[in-house]
N, C-alpha and C positions, 0 to 999 in steps of 0.2 A: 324593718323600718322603725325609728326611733319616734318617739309621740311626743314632739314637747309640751308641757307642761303649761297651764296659764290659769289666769287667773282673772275675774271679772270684776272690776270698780263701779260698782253703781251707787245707788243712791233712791231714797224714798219719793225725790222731787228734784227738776235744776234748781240751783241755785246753793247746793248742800255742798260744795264742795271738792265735786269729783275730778274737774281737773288739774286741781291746785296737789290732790290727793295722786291721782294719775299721774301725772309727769314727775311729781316727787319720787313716786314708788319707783318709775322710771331710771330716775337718775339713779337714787340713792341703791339702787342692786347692782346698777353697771359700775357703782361706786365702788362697790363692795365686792367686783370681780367678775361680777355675771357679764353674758351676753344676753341684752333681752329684745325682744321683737315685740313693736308698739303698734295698737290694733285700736281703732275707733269702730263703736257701734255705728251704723247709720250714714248718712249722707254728708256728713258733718266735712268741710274742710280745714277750718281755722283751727281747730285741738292736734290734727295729728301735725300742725307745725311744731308746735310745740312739744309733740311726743319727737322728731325725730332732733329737734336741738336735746334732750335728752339723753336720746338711745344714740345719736351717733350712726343712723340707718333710718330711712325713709319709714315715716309712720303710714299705714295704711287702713284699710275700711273694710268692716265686715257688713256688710247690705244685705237680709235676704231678700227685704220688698225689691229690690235693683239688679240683681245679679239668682236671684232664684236660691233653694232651700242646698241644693244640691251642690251650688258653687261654693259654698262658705269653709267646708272641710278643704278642698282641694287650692284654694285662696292664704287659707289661713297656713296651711303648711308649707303653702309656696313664700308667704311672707317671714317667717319662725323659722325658714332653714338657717341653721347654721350658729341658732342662739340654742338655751338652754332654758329660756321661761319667756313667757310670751305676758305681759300686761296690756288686757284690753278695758279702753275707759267705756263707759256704760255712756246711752243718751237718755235725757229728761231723767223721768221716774222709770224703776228697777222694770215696771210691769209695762209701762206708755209704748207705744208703736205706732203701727200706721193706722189712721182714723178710718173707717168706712164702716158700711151698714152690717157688717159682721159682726158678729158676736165671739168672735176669737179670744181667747184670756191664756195664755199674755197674748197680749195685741201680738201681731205680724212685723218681724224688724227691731223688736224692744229688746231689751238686755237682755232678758229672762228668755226669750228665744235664742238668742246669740249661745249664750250658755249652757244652755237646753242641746242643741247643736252642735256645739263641741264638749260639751262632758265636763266643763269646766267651773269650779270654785265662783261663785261669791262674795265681796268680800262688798257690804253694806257703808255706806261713808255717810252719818247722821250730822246735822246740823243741830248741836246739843243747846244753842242757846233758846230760853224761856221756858227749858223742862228740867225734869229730875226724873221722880219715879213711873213718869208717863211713857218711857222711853220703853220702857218694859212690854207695854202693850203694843208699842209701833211693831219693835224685832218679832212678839211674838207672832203679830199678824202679818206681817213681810216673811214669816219664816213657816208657816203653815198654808200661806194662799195657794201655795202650787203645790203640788208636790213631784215637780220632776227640777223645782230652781233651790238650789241648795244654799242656805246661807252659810257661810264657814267662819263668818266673824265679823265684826265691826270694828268702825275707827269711827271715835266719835271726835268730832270737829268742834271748832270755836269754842273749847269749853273754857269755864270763867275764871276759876280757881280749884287750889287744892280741895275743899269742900263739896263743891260742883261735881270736880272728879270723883271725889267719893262715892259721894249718892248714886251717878250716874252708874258708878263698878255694880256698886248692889244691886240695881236693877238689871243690869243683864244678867247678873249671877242668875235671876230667879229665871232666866228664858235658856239657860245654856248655852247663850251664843257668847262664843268668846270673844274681848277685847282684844283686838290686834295693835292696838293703837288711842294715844291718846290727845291731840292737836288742839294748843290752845289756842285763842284769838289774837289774832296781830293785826295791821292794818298795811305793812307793809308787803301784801302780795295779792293786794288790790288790783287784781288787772285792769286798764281802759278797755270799755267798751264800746260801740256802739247797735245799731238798729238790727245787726245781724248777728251778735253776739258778742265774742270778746275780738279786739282788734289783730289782726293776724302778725306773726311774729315777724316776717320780713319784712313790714312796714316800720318798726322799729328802726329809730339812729343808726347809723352808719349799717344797715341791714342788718339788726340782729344784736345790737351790741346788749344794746335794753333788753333785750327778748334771751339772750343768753345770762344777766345777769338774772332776772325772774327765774328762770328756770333754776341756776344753781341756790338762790335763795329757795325754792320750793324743795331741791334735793338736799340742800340741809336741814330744813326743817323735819321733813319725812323719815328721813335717817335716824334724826334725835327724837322723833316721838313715835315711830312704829317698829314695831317686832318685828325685822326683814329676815329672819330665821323662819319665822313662823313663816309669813307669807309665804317664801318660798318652800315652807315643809310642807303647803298645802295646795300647793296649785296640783291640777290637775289636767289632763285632756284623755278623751277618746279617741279621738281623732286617727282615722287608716286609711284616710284616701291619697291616692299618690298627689303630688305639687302640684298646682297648674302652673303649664307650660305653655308662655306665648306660642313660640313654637310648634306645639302640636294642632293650632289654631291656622295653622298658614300651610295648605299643602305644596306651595312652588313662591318661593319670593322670587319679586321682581330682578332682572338682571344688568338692568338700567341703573345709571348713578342717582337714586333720586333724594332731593332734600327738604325734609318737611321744615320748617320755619314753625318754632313752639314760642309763642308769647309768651314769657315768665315776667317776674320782677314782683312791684309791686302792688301794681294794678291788675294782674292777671294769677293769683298764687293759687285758682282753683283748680286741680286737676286731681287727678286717680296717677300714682307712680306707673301702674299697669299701660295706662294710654301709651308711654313711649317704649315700653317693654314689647307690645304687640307689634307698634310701627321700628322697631329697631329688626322684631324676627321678619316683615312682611321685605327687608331687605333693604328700608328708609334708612336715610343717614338723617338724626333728627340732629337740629342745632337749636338752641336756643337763643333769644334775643330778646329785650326789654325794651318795649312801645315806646317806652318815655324818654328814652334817650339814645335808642340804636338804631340804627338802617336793618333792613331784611340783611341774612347772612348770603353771600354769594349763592349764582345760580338755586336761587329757593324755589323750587316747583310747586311746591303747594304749602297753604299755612293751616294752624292749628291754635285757634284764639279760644282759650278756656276762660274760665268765670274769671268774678274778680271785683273789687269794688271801682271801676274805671269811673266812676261819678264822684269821687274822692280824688281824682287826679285827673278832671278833663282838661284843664289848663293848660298842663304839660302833654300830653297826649297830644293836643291841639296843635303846639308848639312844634312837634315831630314830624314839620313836612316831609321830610324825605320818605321815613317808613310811612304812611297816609298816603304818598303818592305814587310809592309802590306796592301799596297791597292794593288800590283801586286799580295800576295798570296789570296785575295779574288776574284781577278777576274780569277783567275786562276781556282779558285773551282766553278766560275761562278754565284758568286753573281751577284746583280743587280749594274750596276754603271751608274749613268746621268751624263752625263761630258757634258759643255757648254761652246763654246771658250776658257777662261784659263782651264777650264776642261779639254778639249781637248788636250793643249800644254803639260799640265802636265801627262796626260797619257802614249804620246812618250817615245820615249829614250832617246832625250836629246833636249835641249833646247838652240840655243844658244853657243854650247858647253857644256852647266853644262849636269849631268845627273837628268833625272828623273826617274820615274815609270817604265817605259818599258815595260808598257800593250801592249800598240802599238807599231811594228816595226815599225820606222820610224823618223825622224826629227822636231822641229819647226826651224824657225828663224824669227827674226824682220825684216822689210823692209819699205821701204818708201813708198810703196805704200798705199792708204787708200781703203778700202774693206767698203763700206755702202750702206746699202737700207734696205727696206722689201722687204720679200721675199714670194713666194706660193708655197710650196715645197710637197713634195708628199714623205712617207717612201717606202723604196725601200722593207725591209726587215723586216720581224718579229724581233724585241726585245722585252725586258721587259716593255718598254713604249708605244710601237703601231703595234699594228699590218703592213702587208705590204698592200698599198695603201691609209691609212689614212694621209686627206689632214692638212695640217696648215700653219698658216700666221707666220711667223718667220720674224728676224730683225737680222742683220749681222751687226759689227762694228770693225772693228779691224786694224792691221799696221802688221801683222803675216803671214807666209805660214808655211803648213805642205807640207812634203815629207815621202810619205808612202815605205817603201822597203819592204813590204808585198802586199799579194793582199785580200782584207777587201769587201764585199757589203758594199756600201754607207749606211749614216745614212737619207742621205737626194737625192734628184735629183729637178731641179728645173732650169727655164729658165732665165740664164744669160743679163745680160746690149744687148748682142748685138743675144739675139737670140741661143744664143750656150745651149748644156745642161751640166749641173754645177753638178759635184757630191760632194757632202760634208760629211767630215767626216768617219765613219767605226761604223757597228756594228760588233761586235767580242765577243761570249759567250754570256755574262750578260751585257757585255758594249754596251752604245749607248751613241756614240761621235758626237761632231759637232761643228763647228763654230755660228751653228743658235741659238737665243734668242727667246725663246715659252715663251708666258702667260699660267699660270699654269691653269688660269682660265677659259682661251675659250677653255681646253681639259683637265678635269679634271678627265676621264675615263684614262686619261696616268698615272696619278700620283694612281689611285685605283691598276692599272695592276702594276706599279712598286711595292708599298707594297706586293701584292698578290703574286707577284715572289717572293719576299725573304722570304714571311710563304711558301710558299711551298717548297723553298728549306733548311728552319727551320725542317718542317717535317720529309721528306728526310732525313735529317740527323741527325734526333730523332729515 
């Protein structure tokens, strides 16, 4: 079995750079002839858009709070087949992870576990501006805190000038962490952002036009100011566990023609690649379709509404009577529906004011509040996904409240910031709503049960 090679982008804090650094590196190795396989720390959706306009192959998520300690080798190899170097971007800071009453260092989920986990390189991406010889003491203390997280170099970012550079060499000199890199300041790859981070690449003109010229402006830059010999003379992995295989997750797929309906576009662009890789072995024909301007796909038995910012396009959503009047008439007859935060919103009756779906009585609105963490939640109720009392590690991220004018058993229950218990979402029928974000992969007996409902309600109505 061959191990590929990788390599880890982090950073001492966000904001330093990592994915401007990350998708460059990206680009500029597949530039240069490699095959590389694009890997996001964490729960993150909006970075690995941008990792796979780069790489040319679906970017993917290395989760242990989400998917467990154990999943991440056989994930990672399953994503890295077939490349040669595997670039995965770091989340927050090098050491940051999951918050709880633990005392864990590195935190649970943070790069330095990521890394830790697969055997893999370091590679530090500093935010040079307001320092010089202080830079010294950051690498050295980043570079002795653990001692199983290995730095292998640095790329120092936004630096000012030729003098700047200078100063900054001499003081890594004195920590022996080598310069891999040296990135000046520009203004030109300034990505838009908003409330959830940076704006996600298919949202971009004409889907992507904008989002592809950033991207090649980041791999030229990267090319011309990092050592991409180096980087790749130093990546590394451990890594021996065999692939995961949807497949080996599905002991009998169904033998029923069945067809999930996957929201995509650019209201809906949050998902796990994996989600349709499980429903393709469970024996699903998935089709994709976009809320904002398409009908359900023929004969669709059941649908599959992942995240998204649908509060940025309720207007057009609204406008979508056709598709709105066919996912109410299929939940009505009690297909299966996964609805996952914009899932969720889009479910309601309205949004915002616009109208939606109206599966669910009840409201969304936008708000200022920020809603984030993982979560341990517990199902309250039998749906088409989990039975009642099956645990999971979910991920919550959003600026939204629902208000229910119905009374719904929760999709989820689960212990709040301060102690309180948190009921999220509704199941109702065949739907199971929620605000929570599930790895398809640490429960892949939900996505078996979901096909398995919509052939049986194929039957049923043969």
């Amino acid at each position: 079995m061959v191990t590929v090679p990788a390599v880890v982008v982090a950073a001492p804090a966000s904001g330093s750079g990592k994915t401007t650094v990350a998708t460059g590196l990206i680009g500029a190795l597949r530039r240069a002839g490699h095959t590389v396989a694009p890997f996001k720390v964490g729960p993150d959706f909006i970075d690995p858009g941008y990792h796979t306009l780069a790489a040319g192959r679906a970017g993917r998520n290395l989760d242990p709070v989400l998917v467990g300690e154990d999943l991440i080798g056989p994930l990672y190899a399953h994503g890295a087949a077939g490349t040669d170097i595997a670039v995965i971007e770091g989340v927050m800071g090098l050491f940051d992870g999951r918050i709880d009453s633990g005392t864990r260092m590195p935190a649970s989920g943070s790069s330095a576990h990521v890394a830790a986990l697969l055997g893999a390189p370091v590679i530090l991406v500093v935010d040079a501006r307001g320092q010089g010889q202080s830079i010294a003491a950051l690498l050295q203390g980043f570079s002795t805190f653990d001692t199983a997280t290995r730095i292998a170099g640095v790329v120092l970012n936004r630096v000012g000038s030729a003098r700047h550079e200078q100063v900054l060499r001499q003081a890594c000199e004195q920590t022996g962490v080598p310069v891999l890199g040296v990135v000046p300041r520009t203004d030109a790859l300034e990505l838009p952002s908003r409330y959830l981070g940076l704006v996600p690449a298919i949202e971009y003109d004409a889907y992507g036009r904008r989002a592809r010229d950033a991207v090649e402006a980041m791999t030229a830059l990267i090319a011309r100011h990092v050592d991409l010999g180096a980087v790749f003379g130093l990546a590394r992995s451990r890594v021996a566990d065999l692939a995961w295989d949807p497949s080996a997750n599905v002991s009998e797929p169904v033998t029923e023609q069945i067809t999930v309906a996957l929201a995509a576009g650019k209201a809906f662009s949050f998902g796990y690649p994996e989600h349709a890789e499980l429903l393709h072995a469970c024996g699903a024909h998935v089709k994709e379709f976009d809320p904002l301007v398409d009908p359900l796909p023929d004969n669709t038995d059941a649908v599959l509404l992942p995240g998204g910012f649908p509060e940025q396009f309720a207007a057009e959503l609204s406008g979508n009577d056709v598709a709105r009047g066919q996912i109410s008439a299929l939940a009505a007859a009690g297909a299966p529906i996964h609805a996952e935060c914009a899932g969720l919103l889009y479910l309601v009756c309205e949004l915002d004011g616009h109208r939606m779906c109206g599966v669910l009585a009840g409201s969304a609105r936008f708000t200022h509040h920020l809603t984030l963490g993982y979560r341990d939640a517990v199902a309250v109720a039998d749906s088409p996904l989990y039975p009642a009392g099956q645990r999971v590690v979910g991920h919550e991220f959003h600026r939204t409240a629902v208000t229910f004018t119905d009374t719904y058993q929760p999709a989820w229950m689960y212990r709040g910031q301060h102690a309180d218990t948190v009921r999220d979402g509704a199941v109702h029928g065949g739907v199971h709503a929620s605000y929570l974000h599930t790895h398809p992969a640490a429960t892949p007996e939900a996505v078996v049960r979901f096909v398995a409902h919509a052939a049986r309600k194929t039957r049923l109505a043969g």
